[in-house]
KEPA-85161 format. One record per residue (C-alpha): x, z, y. Coordinates in steps of 0.2 Angstrom, whole numbers, plus 5000, padded with zeros to 4 digits. Layout:
N
XZY ...
This chain:
700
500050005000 501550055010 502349885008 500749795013 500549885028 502449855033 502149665029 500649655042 501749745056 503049615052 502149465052 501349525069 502949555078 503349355070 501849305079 502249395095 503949355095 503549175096 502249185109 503749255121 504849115116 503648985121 503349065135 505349075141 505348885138 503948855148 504448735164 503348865175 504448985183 503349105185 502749115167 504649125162 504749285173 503349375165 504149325148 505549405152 504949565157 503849575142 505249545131 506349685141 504649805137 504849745118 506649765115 506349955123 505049985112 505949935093 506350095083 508050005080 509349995094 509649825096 511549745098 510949595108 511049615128 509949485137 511149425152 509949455169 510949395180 510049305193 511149125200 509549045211 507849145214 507048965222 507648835210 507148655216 505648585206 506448515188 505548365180 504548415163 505948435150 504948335139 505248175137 503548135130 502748205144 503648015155 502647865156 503047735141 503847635153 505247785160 505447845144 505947665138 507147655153 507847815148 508147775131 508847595136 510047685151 510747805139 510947685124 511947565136 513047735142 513547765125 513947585121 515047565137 515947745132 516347675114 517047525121 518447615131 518647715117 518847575103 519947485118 521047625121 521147635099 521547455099 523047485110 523747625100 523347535085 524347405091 526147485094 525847565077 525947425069 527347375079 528247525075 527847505057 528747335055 530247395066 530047515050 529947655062 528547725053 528347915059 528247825074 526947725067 525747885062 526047945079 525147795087 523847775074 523347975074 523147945094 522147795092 521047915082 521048055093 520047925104 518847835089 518847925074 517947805062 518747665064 519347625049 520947525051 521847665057 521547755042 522147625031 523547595043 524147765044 523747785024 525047645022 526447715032 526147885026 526747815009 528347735016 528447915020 528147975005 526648075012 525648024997 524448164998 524048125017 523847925013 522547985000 521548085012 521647935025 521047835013 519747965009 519247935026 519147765028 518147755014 516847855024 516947735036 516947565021 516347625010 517047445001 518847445010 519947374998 521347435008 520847605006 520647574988 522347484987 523147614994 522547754988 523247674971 524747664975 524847844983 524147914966 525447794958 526947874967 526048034960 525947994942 523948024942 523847854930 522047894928 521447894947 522747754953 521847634938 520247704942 520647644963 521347464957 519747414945 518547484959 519547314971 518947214958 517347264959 516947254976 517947064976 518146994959 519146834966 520646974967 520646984948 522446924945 523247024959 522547204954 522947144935 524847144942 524547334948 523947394933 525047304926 526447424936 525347594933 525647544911 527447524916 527547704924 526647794912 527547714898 529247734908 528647934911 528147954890 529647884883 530847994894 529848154891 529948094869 531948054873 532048234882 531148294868 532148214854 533648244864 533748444860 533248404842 534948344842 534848234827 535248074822 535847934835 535048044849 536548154851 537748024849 537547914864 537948034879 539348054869 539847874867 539647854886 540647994888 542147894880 541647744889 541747824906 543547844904 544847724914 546347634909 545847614892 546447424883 545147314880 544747344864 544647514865 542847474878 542347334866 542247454849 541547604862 540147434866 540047394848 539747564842 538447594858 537647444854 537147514834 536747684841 535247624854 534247564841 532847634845 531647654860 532047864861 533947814861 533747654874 532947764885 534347904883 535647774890 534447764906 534347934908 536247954906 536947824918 537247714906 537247564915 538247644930 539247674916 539647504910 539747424927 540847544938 541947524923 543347434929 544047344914 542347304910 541947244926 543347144928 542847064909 541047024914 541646934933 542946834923 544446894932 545446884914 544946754903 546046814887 545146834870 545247004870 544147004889 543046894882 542446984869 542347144879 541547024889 540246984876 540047154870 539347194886 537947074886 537647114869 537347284874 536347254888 535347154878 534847274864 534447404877 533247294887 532547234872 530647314873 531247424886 530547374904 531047504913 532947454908 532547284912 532147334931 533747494930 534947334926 534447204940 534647344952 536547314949 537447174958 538747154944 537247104935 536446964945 538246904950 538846894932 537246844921 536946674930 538746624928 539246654910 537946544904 539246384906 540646504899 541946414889 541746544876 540346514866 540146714860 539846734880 538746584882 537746654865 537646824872 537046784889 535546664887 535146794872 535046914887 534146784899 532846754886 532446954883 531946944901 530946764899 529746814886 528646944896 527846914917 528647094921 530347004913 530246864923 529746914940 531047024938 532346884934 531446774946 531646914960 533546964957 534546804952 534846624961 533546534953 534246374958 535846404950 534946474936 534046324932 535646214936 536546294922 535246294910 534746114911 536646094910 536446194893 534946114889 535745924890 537445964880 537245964861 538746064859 537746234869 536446344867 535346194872 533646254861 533946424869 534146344886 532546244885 531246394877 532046484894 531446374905 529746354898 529546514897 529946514916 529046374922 527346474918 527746574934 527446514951 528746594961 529846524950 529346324955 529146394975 530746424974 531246264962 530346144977 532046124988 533446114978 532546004965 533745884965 535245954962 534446074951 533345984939 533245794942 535245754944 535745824926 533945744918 534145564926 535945594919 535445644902 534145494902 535345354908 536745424893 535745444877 536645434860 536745504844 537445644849 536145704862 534545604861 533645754849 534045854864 532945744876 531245784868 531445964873 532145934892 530845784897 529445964890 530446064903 530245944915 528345914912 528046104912 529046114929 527745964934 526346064933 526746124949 525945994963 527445994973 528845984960 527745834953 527645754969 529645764972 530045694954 528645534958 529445514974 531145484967 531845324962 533345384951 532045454940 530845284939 532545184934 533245304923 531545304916 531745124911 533345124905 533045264893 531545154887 532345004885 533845094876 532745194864 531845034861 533244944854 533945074843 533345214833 532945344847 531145294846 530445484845 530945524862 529745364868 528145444864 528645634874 529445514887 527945414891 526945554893 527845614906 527845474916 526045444914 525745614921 527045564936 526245394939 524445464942 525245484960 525245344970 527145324977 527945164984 529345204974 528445194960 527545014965 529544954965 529744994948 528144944942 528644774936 530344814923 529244974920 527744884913 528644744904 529344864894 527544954891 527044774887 528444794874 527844944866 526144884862 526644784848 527544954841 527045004824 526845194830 524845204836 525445354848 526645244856 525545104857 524145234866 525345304879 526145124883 524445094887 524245224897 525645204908 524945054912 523245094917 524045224928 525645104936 524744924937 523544984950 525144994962 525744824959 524744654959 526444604954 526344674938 524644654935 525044474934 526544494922 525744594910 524244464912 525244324906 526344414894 524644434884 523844604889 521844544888 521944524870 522744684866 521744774875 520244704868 520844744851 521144914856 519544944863 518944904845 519445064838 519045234838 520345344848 519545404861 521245434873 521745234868 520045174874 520045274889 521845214895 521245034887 519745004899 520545094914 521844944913 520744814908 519844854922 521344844932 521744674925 519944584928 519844654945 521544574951 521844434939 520444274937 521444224923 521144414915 519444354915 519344204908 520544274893 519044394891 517644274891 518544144879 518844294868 517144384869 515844254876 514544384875 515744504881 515144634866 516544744865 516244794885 514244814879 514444914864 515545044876 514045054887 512945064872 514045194863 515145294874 514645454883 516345464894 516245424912 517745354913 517545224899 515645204904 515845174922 517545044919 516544944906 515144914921 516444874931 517544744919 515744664916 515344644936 517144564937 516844424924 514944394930 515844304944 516044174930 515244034930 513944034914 514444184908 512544254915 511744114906 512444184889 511844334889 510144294889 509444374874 510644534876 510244694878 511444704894 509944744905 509144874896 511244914896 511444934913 509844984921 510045174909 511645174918 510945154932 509545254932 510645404924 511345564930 511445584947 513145674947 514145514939 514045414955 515345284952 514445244933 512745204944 513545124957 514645004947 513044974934 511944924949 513444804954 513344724939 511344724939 511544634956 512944514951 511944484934 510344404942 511244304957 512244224942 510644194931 509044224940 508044234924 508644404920 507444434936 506144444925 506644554911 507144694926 505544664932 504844694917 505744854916 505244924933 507044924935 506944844956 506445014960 507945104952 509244964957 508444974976 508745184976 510645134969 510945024981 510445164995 511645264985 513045154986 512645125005 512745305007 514345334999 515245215008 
């Protein structure tokens, strides 16, 4: 009873004590005084004494009239004014603000690529101080807080700009690398897949990052197992600190280092022991060694050097072998990059051996050979391999696989682009222009380098634009022709064909000896060599009228025609492209067809048969070329040719050229036999050849 009666005198002081604050907010003066005084009488009145001291003090007894403080109370009109006047106040004061952040933002970044980068923070946490969510500052600051190694303060900036982005890649970029530098594996993936997420075009670019974190937490397992295995002390573990040890000592003879190398290389067999010789300076070891060093830079050239020379390599070899983190540990050494690249054209073969073994550790993963690519001439690099690659006598088969390997990566053709010459197209035009017994099982495996190489635009376009290459192109086919080098034809036409697709004027002045020996090779016995001869020319003849009319009358029509009989799909293909080629430029090309094929059935059995637009769409075009014939409408009367052409015609929308080139032929069809008017019409065909015709017009 007690409590409900103590509830009851609470809930009416609630109600009074609200009444008095209304009353103090009300914009009557008078009513605020009576308030107060109430509130003074109430305060006395609690049981309780009270801490709060309500301030009397009295600043101005006849206060001007103030508007109503409710903005509810104004006109619709005012009140929109207001709002508008207040909104444009606010927008003006950010604009300084994000002006006066711009500015700092500005030096930052200018400090930061002076690499002056506390400097950099300064400016960017300034430019804060005026606009806190703009979110480039963050990140900017994120990025030279790392530089700092600050990593725990580029997380939180990117914590931050997050708040502002929600989808900043930056932040997220960052903020991986920060947790990265940290060893948190789990958060820098989680940050790198979360890029890819919010833009899946960047795919390849976080897949090299992760690629990095796999590296670091592999890198960061295989010590703490070696550390672990270490103070076990058994088996190899314990031995190769001490076999370092021994190595580290001077003045020794040479092959004292090459049985202390020898011995060092059985002992890291193992992923434990490898990473034990990183973790105990191995390879300052080796290379501040100055008997050893002396070996590897070829100061002494005795056999006893050379093998210590070799024993080296061998060495460095096995302990990169599976072991990226001691693929990176020895490319940080310049006695490395200086030495690797030129022992691979040693005299001594051991060396030689050795070196590309090592070359080819590094070739056979990306991590390896942007790591190669990054720390080694490249130029000189491929110089010396082709020069392996092109002598019998060398590691040529090891030579070759490197370069393949290599021309899968980008960077490695960028940097190819300039010194193409000397490095790659002076030692193959030699190679082609020399063939014999000795070499020419060689030259399959170089002309692959070179077509690997090719895939890069640029390189392809420098080798097409080369004349030494188109003549020593002929006289490697005119020499393997007459002799019994004939495998290296087949690889060798391949390439060009690929070369030729790019029109060149260099090209159009070797068209003519290059295409009389094509014309050769079509009477070859080998139906590979016979598709690629063919090939060439449907690639080459369309930059020389020249040669057109040579292969013409050396007899091409016929050949092609026979070709086109059968069933390879890549011979028919390269045998319409030319014979296309060859009607278009050459009347007496069309005559050879008509007196051949009157009813020119092998071109309408392609157009009845083939699904290929490229066969499809030449096979139109041949047939629009020999309709300029006189007769050759008349005999086909009776054919399907217009049933043929107008399905072409009327076909997909996307193979424009196939339409374009059937409605020719629709067109040239009638004018040379106006009776085939009639089966068209019959075949409500005007309209489709009228909407192709506005095709054609539109396309041109």
């Amino acid at each position: 009873m007690d409590q409900i009666e103590d509830l009851e005198i609470f809930l009416k002081n609630v109600d009074e004590i609200s009444e008095l604050v209304m009353d103090l907010k009300s914009p009557d003066v008078e009513v605020q005084h009576k308030a107060l005084e109430r509130a003074d009488c109430y305060v006395a009145a609690l049981d309780e004494p009270c801490s709060t001291k309500v301030n009397k003090t009295k600043i101005n007894t006849n206060p001007p009239p103030q508007p109503p403080l409710d903005l509810q109370n104004e006109s619709p009109d005012n009140f929109m004014k207001i709002m508008e006047r207040d909104a444009e106040d606010r927008r003006a004061s950010r604009s300084a603000k994000a002006k006066k952040a711009a500015v700092f933002k500005d030096k930052g970044n200018e400090a930061y690529a002076q690499k002056d980068y506390e400097t950099a923070v300064k400016y960017y946490s300034d430019g804060l101080a005026e606009l806190r969510d703009m979110q480039p500052l963050y990140t900017n600051r994120a990025q030279a807080h790392i530089k700092l190694g600050k990593y725990k303060d580029a997380i939180s900036d990117c914590e931050w700009a997050l708040k502002c982005n929600e989808r900043c890649m930056k932040a997220y970029l960052h903020m991986g690398k920060a947790y990265l530098a940290l060893n948190k594996y789990k958060e820098s993936r989680k940050c790198f897949k979360k890029i890819v997420e919010i833009q899946p075009e960047t795919e390849k670019m976080v897949k090299e990052y992760l690629t990095q974190v796999d590296l670091e937490e592999g890198r960061e397992s295989q010590e703490m197992n070696a550390r672990q295995e270490f103070d076990k002390g058994e088996g190899n573990n314990a031995r190769v600190p001490q076999l370092l040890e021994k190595l580290s000592r001077p003045g020794q003879i040479p092959l004292y280092y090459c049985g202390g190398l020898e011995s060092l290389s059985q002992a890291v067999n193992d992923c434990t022991a490898r990473t034990l010789f990183r973790l105990n300076n191995g390879f300052s070891v080796i290379s501040s060694n100055d008997s050893v060093r002396s070996c590897l830079l070829q100061k002494t050239k005795d056999p006893d050097s050379q093998e210590v020379c070799a024993s080296a390599l061998k060495l460095w070899r096995v302990v990169c072998c599976g072991n990226d983190e001691n693929q990176k540990m020895l490319m940080t050494f310049q006695l490395t990059r200086q030495s690797i690249v030129q022992l691979m054209t040693s005299e001594n073969i051991g060396v030689q051996k050795e070196c590309l073994a090592l070359i080819c550790v590094y070739s056979q993963t990306p991590h390896g050979r942007r790591l190669a690519i990054d720390n080694l001439d490249v130029p000189m690099l491929v110089k010396n391999l082709m020069a392996c690659a092109s002598n019998p006598k060398q590691q040529h088969k090891a030579a070759v696989d490197i370069l393949e390997h290599f021309a899968a990566e980008n960077k490695f053709c960028v940097q190819l682009r300039d010194v193409l010459t000397d490095s790659v197209i002076v030692p193959f035009t030699t190679l082609l222009r020399n063939i014999s017994k000795s070499n020419w099982h060689v030259l399959g495996s170089v002309i692959s380098v070179i077509g690997c190489l090719a895939r890069d635009d640029v390189i392809c376009r420098n080798v097409a634009h080369d004349p030494e290459c188109w003549k020593a192109f002929v006289v490697a086919i005119r020499q393997c022709s007459a002799s019994e080098f004939k495998e290296v034809i087949y690889p060798m036409l391949g390439l060009i064909i690929n070369l030729s697709a790019i029109s060149s004027p260099i090209i159009q002045g070797q068209a003519f000896p290059l295409c009389s020996c094509c014309l050769g090779l079509l009477r070859d016995t080998d139906g590979g060599v016979i598709t690629r001869a063919t090939g060439v020319l449907s690639t080459v003849l369309p930059q020389s009228s020249q040669a057109v009319q040579h292969v013409v009358e050396g007899g091409v029509v016929p050949t092609l025609r026979l070709l086109l009989k059968g069933t390879g799909k890549s011979a028919t293909k390269y045998a319409i492209k030319t014979l296309a080629v060859c009607t278009a430029a050459s009347p007496l090309a069309r005559e050879e067809l008509v007196k051949s094929d009157k009813k020119l059935s092998v071109l309408r059995n392609l157009l009845a048969s083939s699904c290929d637009e490229i066969v499809t769409g030449n096979a139109a075009l041949c047939l629009a070329h020999c309709l300029g014939l006189e007769g050759i409408g008349s005999t086909l009367l009776g054919t399907d040719i217009v049933l043929l052409l107008l399905r072409h015609a009327a076909g997909d929308a996307k193979r424009t050229a196939v339409r374009q080139n059937a409605a020719i032929a629709l067109g040239k069809l009638c004018q040379s036999e106006p009776r085939h008017v009639d089966k068209l019409r019959e075949l409500h065909g005007f309209e489709i050849l009228h909407s192709c015709m506005k095709l054609t017009t539109w396309t041109q």
